[in-house]
C-alpha positions as CSV (number, residue, x, y, z in Angstrom):
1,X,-12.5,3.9,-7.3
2,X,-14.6,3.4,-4.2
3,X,-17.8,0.6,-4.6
4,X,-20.9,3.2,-3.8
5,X,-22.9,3.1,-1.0
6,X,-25.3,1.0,-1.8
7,X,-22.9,-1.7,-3.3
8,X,-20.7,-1.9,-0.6
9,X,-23.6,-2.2,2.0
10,X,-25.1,-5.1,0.3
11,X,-21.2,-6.6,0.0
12,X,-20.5,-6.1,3.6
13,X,-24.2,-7.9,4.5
14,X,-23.2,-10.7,2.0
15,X,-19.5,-11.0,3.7
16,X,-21.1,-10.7,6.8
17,X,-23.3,-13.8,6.6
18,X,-20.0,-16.1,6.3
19,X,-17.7,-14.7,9.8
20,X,-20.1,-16.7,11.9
21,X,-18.5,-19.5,9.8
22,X,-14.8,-18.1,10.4
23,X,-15.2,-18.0,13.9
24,X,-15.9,-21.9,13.6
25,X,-12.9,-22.6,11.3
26,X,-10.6,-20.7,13.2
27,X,-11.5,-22.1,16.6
28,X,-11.1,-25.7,15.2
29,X,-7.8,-24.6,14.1
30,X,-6.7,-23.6,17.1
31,X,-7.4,-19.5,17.1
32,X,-10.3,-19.0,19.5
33,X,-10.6,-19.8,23.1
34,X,-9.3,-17.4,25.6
35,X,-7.4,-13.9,24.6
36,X,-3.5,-13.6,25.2
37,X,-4.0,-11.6,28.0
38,X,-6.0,-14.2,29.8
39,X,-3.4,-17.0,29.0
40,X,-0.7,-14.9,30.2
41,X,-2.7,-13.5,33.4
42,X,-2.1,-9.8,31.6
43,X,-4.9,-7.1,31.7
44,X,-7.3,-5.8,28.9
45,X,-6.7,-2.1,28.5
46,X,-9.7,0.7,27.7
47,X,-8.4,2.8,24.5
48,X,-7.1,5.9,26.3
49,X,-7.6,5.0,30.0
50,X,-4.9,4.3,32.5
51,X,-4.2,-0.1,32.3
52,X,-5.8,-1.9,34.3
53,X,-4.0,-3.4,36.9
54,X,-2.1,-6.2,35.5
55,X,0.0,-9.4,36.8
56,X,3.5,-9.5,36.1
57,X,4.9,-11.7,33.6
58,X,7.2,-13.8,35.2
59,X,10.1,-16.0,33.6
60,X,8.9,-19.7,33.7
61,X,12.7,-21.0,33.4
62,X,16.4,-19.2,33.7
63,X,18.0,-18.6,30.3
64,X,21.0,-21.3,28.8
65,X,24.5,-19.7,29.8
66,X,24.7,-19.0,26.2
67,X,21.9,-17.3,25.5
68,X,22.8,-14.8,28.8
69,X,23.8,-11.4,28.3
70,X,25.6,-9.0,31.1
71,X,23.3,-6.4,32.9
72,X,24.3,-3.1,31.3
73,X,25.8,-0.7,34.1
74,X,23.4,0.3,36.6
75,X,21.1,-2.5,36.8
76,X,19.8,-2.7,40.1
77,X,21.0,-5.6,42.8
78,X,17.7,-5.6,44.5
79,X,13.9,-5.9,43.7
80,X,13.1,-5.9,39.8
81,X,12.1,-2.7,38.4
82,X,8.2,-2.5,36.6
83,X,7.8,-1.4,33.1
84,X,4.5,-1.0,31.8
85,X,4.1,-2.5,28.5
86,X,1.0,-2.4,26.0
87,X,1.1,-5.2,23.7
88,X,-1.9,-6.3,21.0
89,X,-1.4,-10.4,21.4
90,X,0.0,-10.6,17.7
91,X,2.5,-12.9,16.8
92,X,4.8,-9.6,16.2
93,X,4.7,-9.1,20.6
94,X,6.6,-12.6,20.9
95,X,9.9,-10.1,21.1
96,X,8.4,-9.7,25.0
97,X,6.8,-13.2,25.7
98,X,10.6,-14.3,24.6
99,X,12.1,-11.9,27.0
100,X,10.5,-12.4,30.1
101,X,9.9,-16.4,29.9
102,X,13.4,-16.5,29.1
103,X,14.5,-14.8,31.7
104,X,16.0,-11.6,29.8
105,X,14.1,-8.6,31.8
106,X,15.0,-10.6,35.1
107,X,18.5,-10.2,34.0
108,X,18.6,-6.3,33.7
109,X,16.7,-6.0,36.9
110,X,13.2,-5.4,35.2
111,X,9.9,-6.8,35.7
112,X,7.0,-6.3,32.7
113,X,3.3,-5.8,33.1
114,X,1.4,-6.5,30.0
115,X,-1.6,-4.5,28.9
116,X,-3.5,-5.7,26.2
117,X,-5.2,-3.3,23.9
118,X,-7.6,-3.8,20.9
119,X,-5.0,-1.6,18.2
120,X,-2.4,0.1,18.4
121,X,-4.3,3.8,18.1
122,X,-5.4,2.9,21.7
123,X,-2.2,2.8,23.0
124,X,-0.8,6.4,22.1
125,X,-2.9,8.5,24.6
126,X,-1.9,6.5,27.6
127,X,1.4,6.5,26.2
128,X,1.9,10.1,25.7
129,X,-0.2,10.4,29.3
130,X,2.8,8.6,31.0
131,X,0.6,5.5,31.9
132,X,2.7,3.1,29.7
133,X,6.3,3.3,29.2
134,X,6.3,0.9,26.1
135,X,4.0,0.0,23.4
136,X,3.8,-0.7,19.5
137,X,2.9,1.3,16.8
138,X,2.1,0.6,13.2
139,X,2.8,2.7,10.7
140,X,-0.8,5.2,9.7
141,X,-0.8,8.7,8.5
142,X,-2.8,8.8,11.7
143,X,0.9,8.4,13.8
144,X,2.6,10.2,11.2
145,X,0.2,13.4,11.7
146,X,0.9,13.1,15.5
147,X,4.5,13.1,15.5
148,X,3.8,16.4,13.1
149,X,2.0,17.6,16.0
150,X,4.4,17.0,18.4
151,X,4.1,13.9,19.7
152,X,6.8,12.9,22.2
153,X,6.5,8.9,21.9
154,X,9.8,7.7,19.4
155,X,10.4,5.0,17.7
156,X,12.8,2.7,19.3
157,X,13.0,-0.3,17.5
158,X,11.8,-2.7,14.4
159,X,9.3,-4.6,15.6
160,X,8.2,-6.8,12.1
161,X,9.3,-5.9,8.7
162,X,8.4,-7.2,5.2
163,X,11.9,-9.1,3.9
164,X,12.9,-11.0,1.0
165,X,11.5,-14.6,1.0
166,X,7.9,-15.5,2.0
167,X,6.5,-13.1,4.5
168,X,3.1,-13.3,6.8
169,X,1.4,-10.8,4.3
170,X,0.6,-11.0,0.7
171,X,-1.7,-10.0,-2.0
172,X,-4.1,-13.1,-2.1
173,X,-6.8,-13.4,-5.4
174,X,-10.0,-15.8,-5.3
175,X,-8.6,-19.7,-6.1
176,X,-11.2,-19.8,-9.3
177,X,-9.8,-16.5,-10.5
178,X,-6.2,-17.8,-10.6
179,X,-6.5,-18.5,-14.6
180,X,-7.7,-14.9,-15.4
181,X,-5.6,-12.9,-13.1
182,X,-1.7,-13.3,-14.3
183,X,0.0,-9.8,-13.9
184,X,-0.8,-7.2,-12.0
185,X,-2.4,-5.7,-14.8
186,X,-5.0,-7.9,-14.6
187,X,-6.1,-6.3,-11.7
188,X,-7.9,-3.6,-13.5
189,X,-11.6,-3.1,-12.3
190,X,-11.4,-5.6,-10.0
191,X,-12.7,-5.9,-6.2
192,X,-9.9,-5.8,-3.6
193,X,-9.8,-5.5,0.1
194,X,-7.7,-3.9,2.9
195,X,-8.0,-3.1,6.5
196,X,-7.8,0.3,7.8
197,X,-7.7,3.3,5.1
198,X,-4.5,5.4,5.0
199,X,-2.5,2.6,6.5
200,X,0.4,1.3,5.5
201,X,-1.8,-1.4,4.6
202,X,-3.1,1.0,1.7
203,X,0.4,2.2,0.4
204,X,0.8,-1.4,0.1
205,X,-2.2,-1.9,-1.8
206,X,-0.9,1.2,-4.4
207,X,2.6,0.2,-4.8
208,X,1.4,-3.2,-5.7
209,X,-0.7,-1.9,-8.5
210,X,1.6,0.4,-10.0
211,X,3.9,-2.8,-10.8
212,X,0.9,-3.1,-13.3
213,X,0.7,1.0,-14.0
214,X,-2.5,1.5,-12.5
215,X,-3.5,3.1,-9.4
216,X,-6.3,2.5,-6.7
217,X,-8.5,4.9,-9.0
218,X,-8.3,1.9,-11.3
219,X,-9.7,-0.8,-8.9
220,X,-12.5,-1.0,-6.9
221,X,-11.7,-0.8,-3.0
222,X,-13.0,-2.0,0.3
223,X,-12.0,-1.6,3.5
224,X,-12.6,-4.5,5.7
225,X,-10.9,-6.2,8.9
226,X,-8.6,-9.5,7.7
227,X,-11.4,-12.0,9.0
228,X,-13.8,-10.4,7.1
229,X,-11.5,-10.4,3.7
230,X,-11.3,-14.2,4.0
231,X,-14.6,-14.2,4.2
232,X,-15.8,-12.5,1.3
233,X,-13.6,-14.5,-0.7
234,X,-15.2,-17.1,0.4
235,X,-18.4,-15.7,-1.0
236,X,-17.0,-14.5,-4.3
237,X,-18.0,-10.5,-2.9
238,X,-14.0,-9.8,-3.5
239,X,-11.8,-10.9,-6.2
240,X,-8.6,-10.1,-4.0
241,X,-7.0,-8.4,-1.0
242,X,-4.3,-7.9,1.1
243,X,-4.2,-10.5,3.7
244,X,-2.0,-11.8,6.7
245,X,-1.0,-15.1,8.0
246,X,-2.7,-17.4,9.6
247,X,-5.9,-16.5,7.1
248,X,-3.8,-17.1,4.4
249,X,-3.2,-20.4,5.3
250,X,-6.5,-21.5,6.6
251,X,-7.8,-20.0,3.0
252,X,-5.5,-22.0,0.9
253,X,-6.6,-25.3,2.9
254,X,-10.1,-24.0,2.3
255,X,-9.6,-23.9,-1.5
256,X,-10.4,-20.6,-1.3
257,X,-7.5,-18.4,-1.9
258,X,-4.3,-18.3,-3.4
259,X,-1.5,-16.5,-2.2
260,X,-0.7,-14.6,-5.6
261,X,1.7,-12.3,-4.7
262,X,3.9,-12.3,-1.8
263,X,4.6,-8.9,0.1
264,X,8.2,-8.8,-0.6
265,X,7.1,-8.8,-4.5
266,X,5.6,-4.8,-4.5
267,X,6.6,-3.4,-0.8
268,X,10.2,-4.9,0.6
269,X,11.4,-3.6,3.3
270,X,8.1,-2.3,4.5
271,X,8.1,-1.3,8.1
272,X,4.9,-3.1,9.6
273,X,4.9,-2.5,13.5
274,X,7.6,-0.6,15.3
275,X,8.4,-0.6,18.8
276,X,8.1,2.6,20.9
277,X,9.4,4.8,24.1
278,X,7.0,7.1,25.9
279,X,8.4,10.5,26.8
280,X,8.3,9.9,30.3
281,X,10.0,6.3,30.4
282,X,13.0,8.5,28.6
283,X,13.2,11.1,30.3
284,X,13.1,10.0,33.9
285,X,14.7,6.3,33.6
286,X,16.8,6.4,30.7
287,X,18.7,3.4,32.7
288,X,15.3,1.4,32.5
289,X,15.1,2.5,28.8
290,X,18.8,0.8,27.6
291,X,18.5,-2.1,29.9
292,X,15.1,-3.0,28.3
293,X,16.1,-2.6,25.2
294,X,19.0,-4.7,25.6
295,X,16.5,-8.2,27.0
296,X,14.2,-7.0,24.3
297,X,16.3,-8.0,21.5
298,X,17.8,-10.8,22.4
299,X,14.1,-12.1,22.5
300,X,14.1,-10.7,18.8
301,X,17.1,-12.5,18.6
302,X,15.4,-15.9,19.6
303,X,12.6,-15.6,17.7
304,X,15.0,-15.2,14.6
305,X,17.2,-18.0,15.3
306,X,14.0,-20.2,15.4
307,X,12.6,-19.2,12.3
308,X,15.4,-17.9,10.2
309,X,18.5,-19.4,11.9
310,X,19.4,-22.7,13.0
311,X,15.6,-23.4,14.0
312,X,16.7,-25.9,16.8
313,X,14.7,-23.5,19.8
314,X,11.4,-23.3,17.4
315,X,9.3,-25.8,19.5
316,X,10.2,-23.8,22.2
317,X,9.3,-20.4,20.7
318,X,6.3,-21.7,19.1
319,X,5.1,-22.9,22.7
320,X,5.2,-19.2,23.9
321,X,3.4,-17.9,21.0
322,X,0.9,-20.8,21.8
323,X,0.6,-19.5,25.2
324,X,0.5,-15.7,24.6
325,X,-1.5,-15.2,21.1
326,X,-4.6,-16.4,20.0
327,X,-3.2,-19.4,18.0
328,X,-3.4,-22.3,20.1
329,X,-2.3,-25.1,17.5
330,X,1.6,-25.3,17.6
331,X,0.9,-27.0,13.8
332,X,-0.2,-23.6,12.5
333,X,2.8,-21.9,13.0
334,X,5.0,-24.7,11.5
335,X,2.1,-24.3,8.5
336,X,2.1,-20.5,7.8
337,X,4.6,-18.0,7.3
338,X,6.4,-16.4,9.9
339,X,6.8,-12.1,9.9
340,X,10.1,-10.4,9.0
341,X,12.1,-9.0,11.5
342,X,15.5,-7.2,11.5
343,X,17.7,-9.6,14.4
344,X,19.5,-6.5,14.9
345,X,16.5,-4.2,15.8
346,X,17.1,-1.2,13.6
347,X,14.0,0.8,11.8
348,X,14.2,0.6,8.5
349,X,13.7,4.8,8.3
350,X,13.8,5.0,4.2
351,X,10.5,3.0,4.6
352,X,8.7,5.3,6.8
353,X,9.8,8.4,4.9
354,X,8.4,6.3,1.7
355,X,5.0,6.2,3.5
356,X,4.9,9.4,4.6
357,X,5.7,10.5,1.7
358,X,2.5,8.6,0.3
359,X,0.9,10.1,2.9
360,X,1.4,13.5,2.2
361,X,0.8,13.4,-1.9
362,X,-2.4,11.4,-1.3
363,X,-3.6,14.1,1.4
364,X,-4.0,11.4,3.8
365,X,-1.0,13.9,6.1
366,X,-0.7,17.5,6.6
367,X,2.9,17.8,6.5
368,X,5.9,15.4,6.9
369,X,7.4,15.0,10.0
370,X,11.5,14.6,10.7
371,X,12.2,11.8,10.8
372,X,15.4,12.9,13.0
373,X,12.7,13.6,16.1
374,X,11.0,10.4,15.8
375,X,13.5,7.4,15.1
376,X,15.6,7.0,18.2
377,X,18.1,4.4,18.1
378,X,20.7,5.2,21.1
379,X,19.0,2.2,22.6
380,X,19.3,-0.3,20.4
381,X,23.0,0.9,19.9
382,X,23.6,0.6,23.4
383,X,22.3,-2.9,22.9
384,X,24.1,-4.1,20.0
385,X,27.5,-2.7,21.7
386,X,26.7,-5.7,24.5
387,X,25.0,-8.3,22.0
388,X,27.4,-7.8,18.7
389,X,25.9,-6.9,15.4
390,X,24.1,-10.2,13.7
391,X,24.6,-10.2,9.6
């Protein structure tokens, strides 16, 4: 059930009273100051416009001999090759950061130019227009409707992934609620929050109430950016919500929040953001294509060893996410909890036909799309057969 009108307007005024106060907590925490695409000299990019001109990102230091992987056959001898890439600044875009401090790109003769755009919808239209070569997606019946259409963009790669353990995204309810709310159950009648509306963000949402047998017919639902869920926590407008890291951490220090359920609880193995190919980039350097798929996951492959591995490089990884994402306090990333991602780069594809399926008995997508014409993974196959396959 939807709050009316009138309700939700007078929620949304009351939530909006207390952002001014987010702004403050997360820029003494280390979140606000400059975008990613200032610190790292990369353009912002219009929603469906050609990028901006861009400076390239440029390796600050060689890789360690064991960290080095051979250039694939073909790679060019001479001047680097450019690949446009959108990214969004999230923690989830570290994959690149990794790969061209590193070194990695340099390796397989390729040179990146990062556009930063608001959200991911931006970045299909210059994608499909042949102005980008690579980008991220996340998973919308939005995408999934395009791809029914005919979309040529594929899906490459995982990009961030709910897993078993602690993830960066949970089901958070109000601190002075935690007596009353025990199962999910509980969660009958009550106020919850999620951003964007036939997301994956609100199959989430349903799967985690039917652990209770209810539905979102059985709660009432708002839709509101993360920021602005922490904030109407904060002023008691919600009782609960979806939420991502870092709010979830800033709101537990704030006595605000408390992380009830963790993702893995109601939507493992959840594709969240998925890496992607435009038609173009394919088509006419297929080369290109392999070899950047091959740097690109051994910067998955570094982030994973410092989060989920031997964790002796996470200073080092943490300092590139320092310098690329809007979290600017290296403490914050040792405090929350890092995404999911699979180290060997495969898409989970029984996850997006779960959503879709959603999708299309909520009404929220036309007609399902095969998956067969838009999960592509001869790239990161050609990778893995260079890297090895990581258990």
């Amino acid at each position: 059930m939807r709050l009316p009108p009138a309700d939700l307007t007078r929620r949304r005024s009351t939530i909006a009273l207390l952002s001014g106060l987010l702004v403050l907590l997360l820029s003494a925490a280390g979140c606000a100051g400059s975008t990613a695409g200032q610190a790292a000299g990369t353009s912002r990019a219009p929603a469906a416009s050609a990028p901006a001109p861009a400076q390239s990102a440029a390796p600050a230091a060689p890789p360690s001999a064991a960290a080095t992987a051979p250039p694939l056959a073909g790679s060019p001898a001479g001047e680097p090759e450019l690949v446009q890439v959108a990214h969004l600044a999230n923690p989830s875009d570290v994959y690149f950061y990794l790969a061209s401090e590193k070194g990695y790109f340099r390796e397989q003769g390729i040179e990146i130019e990062l556009h930063l755009f608001d959200t991911g919808a931006q970045i299909i239209a210059p994608m499909s227009a042949g102005q980008l070569d690579v980008g991220r997606g996340t998973i919308s019946a939005g995408l999934f409707n395009a791809f029914g259409r005919g979309l040529p963009i594929r899906i490459v790669a995982s990009q961030s992934r709910i897993i078993p353990g602690t993830n960066h995204f949970a089901l958070v309810i109000r601190s002075d609620l935690a007596g009353q709310i025990q199962s999910y159950a509980d969660l009958r009648g009550r106020v919850l929050a999620y951003p964007g509306e036939s997301s994956g963000n609100e199959v989430a949402l349903d799967r985690a109430l039917q652990k209770g047998n209810l539905s979102l017919a059985d709660v009432q639902t708002v839709t509101l950016g993360f920021p602005d869920i922490l904030s109407g926590l904060g002023n008691r407008a919600l009782d609960g919500g979806l939420l991502v890291e870092p709010l979830i951490t800033f709101g537990q220090q704030r006595g605000v929040l408390e992380r009830w359920k963790d993702a893995s609880d109601f939507t493992l193995g959840q594709e969240v953001a998925v890496l992607m190919y435009a038609p173009r980039f394919m088509e006419m350097r297929p080369d290109t294509a392999r070899r950047f798929m091959l740097a690109y996951l051994q910067g998955v492959r570094e982030y994973y060893e410092a989060f989920f591995g031997n964790k002796q490089q996470q200073d080092e990884v943490i300092a590139v996410l320092t310098q690329y994402t809007s979290i600017k306090d290296p403490s914050v990333f040792k405090q929350m909890a890092p995404h999911g991602v699979d180290p060997n780069g495969r898409v989970n594809v029984e996850s997006l036909r779960a959503d879709q399926d959603w999708f299309v008995a909520h009404g929220k997508q036309q007609a399902p799309a095969s998956m067969d014409q838009v999960v592509d993974h001869q790239y990161v196959n050609a990778a893995l057969e260079v890297l090895g396959v990581r258990d």
